[in-house]
C-alpha positions as CSV (number, residue, x, y, z in Angstrom):
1,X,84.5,95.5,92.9
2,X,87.0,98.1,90.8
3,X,90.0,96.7,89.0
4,X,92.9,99.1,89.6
5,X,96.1,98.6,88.2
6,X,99.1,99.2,90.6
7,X,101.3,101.7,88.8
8,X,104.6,103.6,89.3
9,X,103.7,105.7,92.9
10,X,100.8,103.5,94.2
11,X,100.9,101.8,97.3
12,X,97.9,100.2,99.2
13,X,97.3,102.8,101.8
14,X,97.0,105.4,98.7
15,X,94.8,103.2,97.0
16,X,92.4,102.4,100.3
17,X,92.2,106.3,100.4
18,X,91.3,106.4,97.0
19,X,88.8,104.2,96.9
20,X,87.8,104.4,100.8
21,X,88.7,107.7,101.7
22,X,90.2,106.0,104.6
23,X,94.0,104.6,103.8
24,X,94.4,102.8,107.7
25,X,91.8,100.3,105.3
26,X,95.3,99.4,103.7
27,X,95.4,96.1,104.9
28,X,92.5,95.1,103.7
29,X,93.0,95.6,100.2
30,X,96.1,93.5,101.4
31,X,94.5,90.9,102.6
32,X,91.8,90.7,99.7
33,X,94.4,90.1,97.2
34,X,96.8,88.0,98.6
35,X,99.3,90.6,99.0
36,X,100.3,91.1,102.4
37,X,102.6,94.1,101.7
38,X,103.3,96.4,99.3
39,X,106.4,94.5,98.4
40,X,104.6,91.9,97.0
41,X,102.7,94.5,94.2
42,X,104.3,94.9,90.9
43,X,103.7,97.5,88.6
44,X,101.0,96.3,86.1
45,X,99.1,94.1,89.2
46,X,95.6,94.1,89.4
47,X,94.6,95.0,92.7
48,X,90.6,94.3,93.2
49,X,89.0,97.1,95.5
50,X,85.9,95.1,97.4
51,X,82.8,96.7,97.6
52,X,80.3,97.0,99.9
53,X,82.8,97.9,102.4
54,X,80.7,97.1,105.3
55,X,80.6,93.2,103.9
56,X,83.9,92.8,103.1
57,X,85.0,94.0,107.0
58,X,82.6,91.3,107.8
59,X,84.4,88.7,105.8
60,X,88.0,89.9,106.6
61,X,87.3,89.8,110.9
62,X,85.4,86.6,110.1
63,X,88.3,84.9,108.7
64,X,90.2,85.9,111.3
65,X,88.3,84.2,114.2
């Protein structure tokens, strides 16, 4: 995983494009943390990004069945 600190423009769809190249993968860095929107992210958070990507889409739709 990558530690990113959520700073003064971020938001979770720019940091799932960052990381994922992809920022629809929003919700999963939402759903990894515990922080459902962007709302609940304050300037100095760490936001863990999951890697592989492939496993951690496993474990999200898992958890959701």
């Amino acid at each position: 995983k990558i530690d990113h600190i959520y700073s003064t423009g971020d938001s979770l769809s720019k940091i799932a494009f960052k990381h994922y190249g992809d920022a629809r993968l929003w919700w999963l860095l939402a759903w990894y943390n515990s922080k459902p929107t962007d709302f609940h992210c304050k300037l100095g958070d760490i936001i863990e990004v999951p890697f592989p990507l492939r496993e951690v889409l496993e474990q999200a739709y898992d958890s959701r069945v």
